[in-house]
KOLROZA-753415 format. One record per residue: residue number from 1; residue in three letters; x, y, z of N, C-alpha, C, CB in turn. Coordinates in pm, whole numbers. Glycine has a CB too. Example, Ala and Ser with C-alpha at 12.3 -4.5 7.8 and 13.67 -1.06 7.14 Angstrom:
REM KOLROZA-753415
nr,rest,n_x,n_y,n_z,ca_x,ca_y,ca_z,c_x,c_y,c_z,cb_x,cb_y,cb_z
1,Ala,1319,-569,780,1230,-450,780,1320,-330,780,1131,-447,905
2,Ser,1285,-225,708,1367,-106,714,1290,3,787,1408,-60,572
//
This chain:
REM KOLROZA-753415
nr,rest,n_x,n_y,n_z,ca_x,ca_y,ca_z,c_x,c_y,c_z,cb_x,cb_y,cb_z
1,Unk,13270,10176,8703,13207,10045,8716,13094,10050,8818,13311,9941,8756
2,Unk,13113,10111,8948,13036,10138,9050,12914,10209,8980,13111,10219,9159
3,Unk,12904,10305,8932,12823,10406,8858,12683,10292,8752,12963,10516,8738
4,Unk,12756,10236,8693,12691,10136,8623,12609,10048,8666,12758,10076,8575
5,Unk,12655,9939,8809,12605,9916,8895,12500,9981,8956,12675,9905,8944
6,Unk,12518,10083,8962,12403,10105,9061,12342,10160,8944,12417,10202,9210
7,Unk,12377,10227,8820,12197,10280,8721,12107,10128,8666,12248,10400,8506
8,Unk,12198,10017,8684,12131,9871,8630,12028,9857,8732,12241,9724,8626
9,Unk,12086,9841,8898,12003,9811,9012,11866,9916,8987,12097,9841,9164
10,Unk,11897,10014,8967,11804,10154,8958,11702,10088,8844,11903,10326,8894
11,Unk,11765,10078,8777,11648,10033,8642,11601,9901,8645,11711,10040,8487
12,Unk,11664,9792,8699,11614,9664,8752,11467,9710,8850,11752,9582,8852
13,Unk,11496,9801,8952,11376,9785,9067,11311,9891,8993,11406,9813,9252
14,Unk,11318,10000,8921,11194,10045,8822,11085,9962,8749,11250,10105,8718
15,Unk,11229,9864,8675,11069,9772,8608,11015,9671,8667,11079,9698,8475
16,Unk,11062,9652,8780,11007,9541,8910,10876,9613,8967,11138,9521,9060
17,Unk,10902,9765,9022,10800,9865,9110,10668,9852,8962,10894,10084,9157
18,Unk,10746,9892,8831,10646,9914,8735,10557,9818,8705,10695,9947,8629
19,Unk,10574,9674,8695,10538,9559,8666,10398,9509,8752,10659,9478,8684
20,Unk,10529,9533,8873,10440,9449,9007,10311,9581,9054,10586,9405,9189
21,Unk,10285,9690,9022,10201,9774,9095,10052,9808,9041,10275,9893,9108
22,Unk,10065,9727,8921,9901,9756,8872,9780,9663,8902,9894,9760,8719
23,Unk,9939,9530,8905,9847,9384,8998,9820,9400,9191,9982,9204,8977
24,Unk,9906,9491,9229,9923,9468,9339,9806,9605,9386,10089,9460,9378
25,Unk,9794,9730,9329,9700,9844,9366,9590,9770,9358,9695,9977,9278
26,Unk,9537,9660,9221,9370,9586,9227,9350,9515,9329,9327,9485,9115
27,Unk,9493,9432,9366,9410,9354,9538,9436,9496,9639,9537,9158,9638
28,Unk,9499,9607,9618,9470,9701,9715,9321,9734,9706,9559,9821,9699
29,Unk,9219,9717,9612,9127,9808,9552,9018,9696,9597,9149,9858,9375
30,Unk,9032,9596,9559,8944,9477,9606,8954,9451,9773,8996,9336,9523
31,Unk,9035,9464,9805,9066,9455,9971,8982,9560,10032,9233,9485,10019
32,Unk,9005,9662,9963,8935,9794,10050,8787,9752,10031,8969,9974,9979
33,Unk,8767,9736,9922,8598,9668,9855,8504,9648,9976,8608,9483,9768
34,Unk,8548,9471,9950,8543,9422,10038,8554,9389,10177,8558,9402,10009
35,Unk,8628,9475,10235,8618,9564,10391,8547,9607,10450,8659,9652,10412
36,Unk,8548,9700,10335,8398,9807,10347,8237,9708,10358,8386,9923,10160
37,Unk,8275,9654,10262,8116,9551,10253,8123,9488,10411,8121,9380,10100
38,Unk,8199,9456,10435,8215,9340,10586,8204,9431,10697,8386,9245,10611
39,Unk,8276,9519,10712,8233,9654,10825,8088,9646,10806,8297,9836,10783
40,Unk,8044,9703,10686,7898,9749,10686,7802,9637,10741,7852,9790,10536
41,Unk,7857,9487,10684,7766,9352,10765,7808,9325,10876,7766,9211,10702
42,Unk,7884,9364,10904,7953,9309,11036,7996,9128,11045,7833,9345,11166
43,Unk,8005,9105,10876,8131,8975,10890,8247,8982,10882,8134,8881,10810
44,Unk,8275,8908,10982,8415,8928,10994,8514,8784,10976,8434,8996,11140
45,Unk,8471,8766,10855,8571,8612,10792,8654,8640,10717,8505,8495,10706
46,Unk,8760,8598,10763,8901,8631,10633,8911,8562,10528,9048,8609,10674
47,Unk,8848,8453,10507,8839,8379,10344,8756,8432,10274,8798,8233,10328
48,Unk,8637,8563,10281,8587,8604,10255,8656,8741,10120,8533,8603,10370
49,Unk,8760,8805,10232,8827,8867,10157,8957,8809,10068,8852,8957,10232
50,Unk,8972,8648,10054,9095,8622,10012,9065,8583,9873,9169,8522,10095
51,Unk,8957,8532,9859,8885,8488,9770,8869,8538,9640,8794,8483,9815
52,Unk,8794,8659,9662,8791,8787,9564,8918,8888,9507,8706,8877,9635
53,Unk,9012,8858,9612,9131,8934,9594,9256,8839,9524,9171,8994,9742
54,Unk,9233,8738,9567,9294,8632,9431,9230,8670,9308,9257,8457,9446
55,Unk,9110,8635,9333,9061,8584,9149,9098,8733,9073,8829,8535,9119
56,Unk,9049,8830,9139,9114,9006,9086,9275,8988,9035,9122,9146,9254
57,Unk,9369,8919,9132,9466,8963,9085,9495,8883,8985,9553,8984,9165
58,Unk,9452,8777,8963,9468,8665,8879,9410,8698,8744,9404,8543,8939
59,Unk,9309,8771,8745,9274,8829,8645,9335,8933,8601,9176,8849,8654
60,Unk,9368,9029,8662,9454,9163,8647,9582,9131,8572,9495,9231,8794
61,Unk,9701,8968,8662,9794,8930,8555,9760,8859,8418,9880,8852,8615
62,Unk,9614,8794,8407,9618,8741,8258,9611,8849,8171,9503,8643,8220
63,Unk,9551,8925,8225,9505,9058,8095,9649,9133,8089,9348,9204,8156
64,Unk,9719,9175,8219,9820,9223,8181,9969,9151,8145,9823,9300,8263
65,Unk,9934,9047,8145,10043,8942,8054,10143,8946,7930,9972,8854,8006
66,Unk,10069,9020,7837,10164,9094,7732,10190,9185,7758,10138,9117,7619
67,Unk,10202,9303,7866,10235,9472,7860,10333,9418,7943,10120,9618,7918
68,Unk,10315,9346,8023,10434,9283,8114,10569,9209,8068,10372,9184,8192
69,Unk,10504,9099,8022,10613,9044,7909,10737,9142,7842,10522,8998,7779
70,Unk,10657,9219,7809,10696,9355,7719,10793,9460,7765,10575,9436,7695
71,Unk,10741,9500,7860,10831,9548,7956,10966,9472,8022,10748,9574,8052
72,Unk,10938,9386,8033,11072,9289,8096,11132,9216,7976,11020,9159,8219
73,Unk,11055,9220,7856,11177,9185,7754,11272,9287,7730,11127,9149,7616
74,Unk,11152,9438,7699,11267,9497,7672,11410,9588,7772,11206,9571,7591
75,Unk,11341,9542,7875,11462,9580,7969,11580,9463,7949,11408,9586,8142
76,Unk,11524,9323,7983,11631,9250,7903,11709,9276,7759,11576,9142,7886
77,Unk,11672,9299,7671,11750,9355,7546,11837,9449,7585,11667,9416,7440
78,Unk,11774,9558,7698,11818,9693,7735,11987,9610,7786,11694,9792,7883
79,Unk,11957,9498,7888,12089,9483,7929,12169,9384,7884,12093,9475,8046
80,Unk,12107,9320,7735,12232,9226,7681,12310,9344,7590,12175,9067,7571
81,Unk,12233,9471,7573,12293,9516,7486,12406,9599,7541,12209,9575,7407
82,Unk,12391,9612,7684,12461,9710,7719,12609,9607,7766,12372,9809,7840
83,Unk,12600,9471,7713,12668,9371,7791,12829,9382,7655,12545,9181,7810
84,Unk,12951,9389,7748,13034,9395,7644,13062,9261,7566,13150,9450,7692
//
């Protein structure tokens, strides 16, 4: 029973790490961006960088909205099926 438990938890935070990391590396990617741009001007406003790193990730989840979906359905199926 223990054994089971923990390969569900295991495969629960796989498709959590998998899901959440393609939205979360673009505000890594936009953050750095935009850093860089502000070092180089020497502004230093934080709504500056919050701005751009929303609308990125916001965009990053509409587009990835069905691969996502997808993924977390079929891990759900994965565990009604495994349900006695």
């Amino acid at each position: 029973m223990t054994d089971v438990l923990i390969e569900t938890l295991r495969s629960a935070l796989t498709v959590v790490l998998v899901v959440a990391s393609p939205v979360l590396l673009i505000g890594l990617v936009v953050s750095l961006v935009i850093s860089l741009m502000q070092a180089m001007t020497q502004v230093q406003e934080q709504t500056i960088s919050l701005i751009p790193r929303m609308l990125a990730m916001l965009v990053a989840i509409l587009m990835l909205m069905s691969w996502m979906f997808g993924q977390i359905t079929d891990f759900a199926t994965e565990m009604f099926r495994m349900t006695p």
